[in-house]
ZADREN-993832 format. One line per field, with one value per residue (C-alpha): residue number from 1; residue in one letter; y negated, x, z negated. Coordinates in pm, 1 decimal. Last residue first. Layout:
<rs>
pos = c(NUM  ...)
code = c(A  ...)
Y = c(Y  ...)
X = c(X  ...)
Z = c(Z  ...)
</rs>
This chain:
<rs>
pos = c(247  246  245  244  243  242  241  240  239  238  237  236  235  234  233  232  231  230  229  228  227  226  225  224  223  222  221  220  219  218  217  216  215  214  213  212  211  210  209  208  207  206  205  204  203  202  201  200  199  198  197  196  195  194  193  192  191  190  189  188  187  186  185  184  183  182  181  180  179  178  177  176  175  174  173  172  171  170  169  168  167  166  165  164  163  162  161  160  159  158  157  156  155  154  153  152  151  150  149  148  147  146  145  144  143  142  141  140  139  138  137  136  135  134  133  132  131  130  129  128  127  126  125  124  123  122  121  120  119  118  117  116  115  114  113  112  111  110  109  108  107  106  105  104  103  102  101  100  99  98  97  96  95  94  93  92  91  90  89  88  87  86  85  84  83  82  81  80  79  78  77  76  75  74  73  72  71  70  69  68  67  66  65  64  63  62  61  60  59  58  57  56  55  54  53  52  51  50  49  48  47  46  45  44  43  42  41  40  39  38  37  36  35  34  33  32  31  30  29  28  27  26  25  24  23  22  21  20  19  18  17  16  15  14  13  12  11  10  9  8  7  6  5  4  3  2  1)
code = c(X  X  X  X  X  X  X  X  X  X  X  X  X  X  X  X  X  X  X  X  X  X  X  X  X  X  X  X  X  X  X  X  X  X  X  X  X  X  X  X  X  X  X  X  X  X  X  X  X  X  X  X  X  X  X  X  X  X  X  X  X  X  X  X  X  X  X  X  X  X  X  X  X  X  X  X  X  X  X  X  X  X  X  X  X  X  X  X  X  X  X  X  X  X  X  X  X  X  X  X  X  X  X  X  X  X  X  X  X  X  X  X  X  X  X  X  X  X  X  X  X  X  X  X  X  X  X  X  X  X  X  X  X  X  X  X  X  X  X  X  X  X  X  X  X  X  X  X  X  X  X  X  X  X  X  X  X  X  X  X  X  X  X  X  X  X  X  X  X  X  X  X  X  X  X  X  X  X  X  X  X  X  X  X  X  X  X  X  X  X  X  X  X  X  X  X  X  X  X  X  X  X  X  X  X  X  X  X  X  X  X  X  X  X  X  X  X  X  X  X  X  X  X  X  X  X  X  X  X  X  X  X  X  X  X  X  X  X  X  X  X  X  X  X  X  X  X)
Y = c(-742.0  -817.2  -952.8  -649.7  -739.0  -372.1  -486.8  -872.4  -664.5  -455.9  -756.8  -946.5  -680.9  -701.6  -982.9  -1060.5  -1109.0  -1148.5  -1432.6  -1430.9  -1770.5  -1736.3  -1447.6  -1679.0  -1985.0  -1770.7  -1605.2  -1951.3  -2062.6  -1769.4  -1836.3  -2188.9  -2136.3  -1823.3  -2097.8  -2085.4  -1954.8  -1733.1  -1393.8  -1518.2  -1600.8  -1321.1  -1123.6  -1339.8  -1294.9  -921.8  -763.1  -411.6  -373.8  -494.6  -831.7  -920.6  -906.1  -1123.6  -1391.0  -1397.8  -1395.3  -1700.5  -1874.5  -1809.6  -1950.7  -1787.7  -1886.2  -1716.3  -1386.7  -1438.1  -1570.5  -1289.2  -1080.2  -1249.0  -1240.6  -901.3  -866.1  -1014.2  -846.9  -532.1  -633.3  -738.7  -442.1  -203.8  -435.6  -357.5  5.7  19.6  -137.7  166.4  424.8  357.9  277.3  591.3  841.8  675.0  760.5  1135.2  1212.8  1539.2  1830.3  1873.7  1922.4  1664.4  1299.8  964.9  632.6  278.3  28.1  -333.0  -611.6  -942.1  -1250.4  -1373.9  -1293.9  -954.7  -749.5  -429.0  -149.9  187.5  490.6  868.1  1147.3  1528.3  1856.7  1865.9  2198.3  2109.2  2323.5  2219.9  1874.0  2012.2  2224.1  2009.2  1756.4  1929.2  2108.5  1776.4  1604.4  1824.1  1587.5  1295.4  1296.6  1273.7  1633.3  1511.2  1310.6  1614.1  1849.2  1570.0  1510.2  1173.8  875.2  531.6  305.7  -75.5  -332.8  -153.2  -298.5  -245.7  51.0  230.2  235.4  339.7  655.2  717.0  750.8  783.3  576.7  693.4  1073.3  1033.1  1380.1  1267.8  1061.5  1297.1  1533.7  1295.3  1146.7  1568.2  1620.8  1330.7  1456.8  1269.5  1056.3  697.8  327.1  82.2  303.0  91.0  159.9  540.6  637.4  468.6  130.2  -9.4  291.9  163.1  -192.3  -365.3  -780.6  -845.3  -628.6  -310.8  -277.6  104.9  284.1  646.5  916.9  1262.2  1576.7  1478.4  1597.6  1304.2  1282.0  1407.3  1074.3  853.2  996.8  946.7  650.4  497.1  587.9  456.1  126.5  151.6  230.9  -106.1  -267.1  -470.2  -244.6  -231.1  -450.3  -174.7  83.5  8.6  48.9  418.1  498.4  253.9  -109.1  -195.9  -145.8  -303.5  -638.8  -767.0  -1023.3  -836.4  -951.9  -1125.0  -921.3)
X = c(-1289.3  -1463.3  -1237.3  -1045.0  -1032.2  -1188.8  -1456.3  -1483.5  -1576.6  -1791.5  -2001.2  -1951.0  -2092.4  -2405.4  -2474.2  -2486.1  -2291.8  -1944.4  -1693.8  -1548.9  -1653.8  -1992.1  -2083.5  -1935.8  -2127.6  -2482.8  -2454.9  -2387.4  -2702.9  -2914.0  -2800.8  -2896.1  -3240.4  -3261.9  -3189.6  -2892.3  -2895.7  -2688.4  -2819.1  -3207.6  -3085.4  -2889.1  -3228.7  -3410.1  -3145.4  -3160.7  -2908.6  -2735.0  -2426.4  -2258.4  -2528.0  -2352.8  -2041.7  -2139.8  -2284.9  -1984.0  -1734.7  -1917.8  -1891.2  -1529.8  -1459.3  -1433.4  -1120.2  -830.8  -911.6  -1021.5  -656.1  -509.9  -730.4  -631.2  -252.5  -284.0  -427.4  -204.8  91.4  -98.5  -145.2  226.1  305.4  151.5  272.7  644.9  564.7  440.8  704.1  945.4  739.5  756.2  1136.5  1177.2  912.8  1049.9  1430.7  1313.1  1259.9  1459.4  1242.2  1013.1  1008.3  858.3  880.8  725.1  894.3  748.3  1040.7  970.1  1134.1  956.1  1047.9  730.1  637.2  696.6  1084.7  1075.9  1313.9  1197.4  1293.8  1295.1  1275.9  1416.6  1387.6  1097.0  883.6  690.4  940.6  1253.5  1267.0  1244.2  1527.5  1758.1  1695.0  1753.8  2023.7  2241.5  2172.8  2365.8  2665.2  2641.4  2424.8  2559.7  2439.6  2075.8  2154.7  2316.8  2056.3  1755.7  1863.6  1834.1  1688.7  1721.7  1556.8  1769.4  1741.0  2023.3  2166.5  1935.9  1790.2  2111.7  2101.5  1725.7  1847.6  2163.1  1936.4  2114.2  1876.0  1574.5  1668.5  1540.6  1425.6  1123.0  1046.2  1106.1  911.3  596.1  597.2  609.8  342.2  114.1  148.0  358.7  90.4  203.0  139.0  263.8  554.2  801.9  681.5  631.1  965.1  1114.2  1308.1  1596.2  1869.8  2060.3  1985.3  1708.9  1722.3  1552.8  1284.2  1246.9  856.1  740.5  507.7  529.3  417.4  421.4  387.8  515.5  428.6  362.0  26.5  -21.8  205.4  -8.8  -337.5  -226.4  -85.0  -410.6  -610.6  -376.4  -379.9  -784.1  -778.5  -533.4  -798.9  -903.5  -700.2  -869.8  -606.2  -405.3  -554.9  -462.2  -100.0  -80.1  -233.9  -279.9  -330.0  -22.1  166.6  -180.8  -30.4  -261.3  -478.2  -762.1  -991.5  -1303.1  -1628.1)
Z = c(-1791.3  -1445.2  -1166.4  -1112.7  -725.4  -628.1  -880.6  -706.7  -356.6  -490.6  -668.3  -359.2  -115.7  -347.6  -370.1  0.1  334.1  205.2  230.4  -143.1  -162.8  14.7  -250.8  -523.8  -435.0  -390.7  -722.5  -893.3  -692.3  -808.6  -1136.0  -1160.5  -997.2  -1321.4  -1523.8  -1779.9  -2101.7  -2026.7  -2154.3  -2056.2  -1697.7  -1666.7  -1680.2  -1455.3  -1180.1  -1274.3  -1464.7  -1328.2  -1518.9  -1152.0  -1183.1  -1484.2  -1374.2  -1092.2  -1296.0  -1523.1  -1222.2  -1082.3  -1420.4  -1467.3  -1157.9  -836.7  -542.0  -765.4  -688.1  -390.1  -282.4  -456.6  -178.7  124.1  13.4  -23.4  316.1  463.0  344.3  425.1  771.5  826.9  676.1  880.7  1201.2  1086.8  1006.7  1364.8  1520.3  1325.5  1414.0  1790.2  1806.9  1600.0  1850.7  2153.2  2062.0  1922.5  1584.3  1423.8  1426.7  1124.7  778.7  624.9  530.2  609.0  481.4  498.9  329.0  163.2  98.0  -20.3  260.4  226.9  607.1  505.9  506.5  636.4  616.3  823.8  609.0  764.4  633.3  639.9  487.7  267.0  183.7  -125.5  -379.4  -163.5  -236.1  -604.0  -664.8  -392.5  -659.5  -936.8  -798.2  -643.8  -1001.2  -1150.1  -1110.1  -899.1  -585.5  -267.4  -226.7  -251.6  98.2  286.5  164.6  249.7  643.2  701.7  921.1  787.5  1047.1  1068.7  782.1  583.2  267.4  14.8  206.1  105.1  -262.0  -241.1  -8.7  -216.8  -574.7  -858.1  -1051.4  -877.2  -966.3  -1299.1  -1360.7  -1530.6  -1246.4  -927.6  -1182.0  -1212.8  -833.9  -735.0  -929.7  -832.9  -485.7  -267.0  -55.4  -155.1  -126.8  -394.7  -471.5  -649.9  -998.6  -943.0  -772.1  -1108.4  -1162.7  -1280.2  -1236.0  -922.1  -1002.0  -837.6  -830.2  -448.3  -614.1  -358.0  -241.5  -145.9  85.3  98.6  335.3  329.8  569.5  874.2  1213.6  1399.8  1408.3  1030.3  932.1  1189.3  1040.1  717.5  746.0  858.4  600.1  319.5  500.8  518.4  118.6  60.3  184.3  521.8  772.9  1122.4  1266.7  1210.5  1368.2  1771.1  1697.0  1619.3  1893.4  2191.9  2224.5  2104.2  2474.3  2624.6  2411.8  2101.8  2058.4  2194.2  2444.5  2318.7  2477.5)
</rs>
């Protein structure tokens, strides 16, 4: 058996997930577990343009992971309370973990802002976060939060979160790149022959569509399954719709 890469220190919980991740659905996975672990409620993943302006952007846009439920996303939206935002203000400037207490943050706030944000904080129960700044090897920022309403974190339980949100990223990152690179890997060709093959086509049947041979769509089959590093057909055809390779 190959021993890991990693330390014994990252061998253990919530460490020893992340080299697990291999879609954006085994990231989301993984926070959950590690949020629930540690007595949290939410998580949130989010990616800060190097450009953001206080009032640029919504929760929505910069989320590219997120548990808040699609209710509390829309009203944190329609209320606007991104643009006034002290946390997001903050984690422009801050690269160490942004702990806070969320009545002493929404009463930074301007104007009636405080009450609509207190208002809905306090609808799903929230009374503290954290942030844990992270910039990936591309130098994009990004911040892994988890909120809830429980005790304040402990010394180990920060320093732990806050290597683990740089790993999480680090994986993500990776995989992202992994999967733009797929993206561009198949040419139109392949993508035809696999699109075809997701609406259910035979290899004879594509054949007669094409025009081509059925040899010559086997082969084109075989080049994009090898390209996109799968096992067979099918594999590749699930693996090129999670890509949004077909039109």
């Amino acid at each position: 058996m190959m021993a890991s890469a990693f330390p014994p220190v990252f061998q253990t919980e919530p460490f020893d997930q992340i080299p697990g991740i291999r879609t954006i659905f085994d990231a989301m996975q993984v926070l959950r577990k590690t949020c629930l672990g540690y007595g949290f409620r939410y998580f949130k993943v989010i990616t800060l343009p190097a450009n953001m302006s206080g009032g640029d952007s919504s929760i929505s846009e910069l989320s590219t992971i997120s548990s808040w439920p699609p209710e509390m996303i829309a009203d944190y939206d329609r209320l606007l309370l991104a643009r006034n935002s002290p946390i997001l203000n903050q984690l422009r400037k801050q690269i160490t973990p942004l702990v806070f207490q969320v009545e002493k943050v929404n009463n930074l706030r301007p104007g009636e802002e405080t009450a609509s944000a207190s208002e809905l904080f306090g609808r799903f129960g929230l009374t503290m976060g954290v942030y844990f700044p992270v910039h990936d090897f591309r130098s994009v920022r990004h911040a892994v939060s988890f909120m809830g309403d429980r005790a304040p974190l402990t010394a180990e339980e920060l320093s732990t979160l806050a290597m683990f949100s740089i790993m999480l990223i680090e994986q993500i990152s990776k995989v992202t790149i992994a999967d733009h690179a797929a993206k561009s890997v198949l040419n139109a060709r392949e993508v035809e022959i696999l699109q075809w093959t997701a609406e259910g086509k035979t290899s004879s049947e594509i054949a007669g569509i094409t025009g081509l041979s059925e040899h010559t769509v086997n082969h084109y089959a075989t080049i994009a399954t090898q390209k996109l590093r799968c096992s067979n057909r099918t594999q590749a055809v699930v693996y090129a719709m999670r890509l949004g390779l077909f039109k």
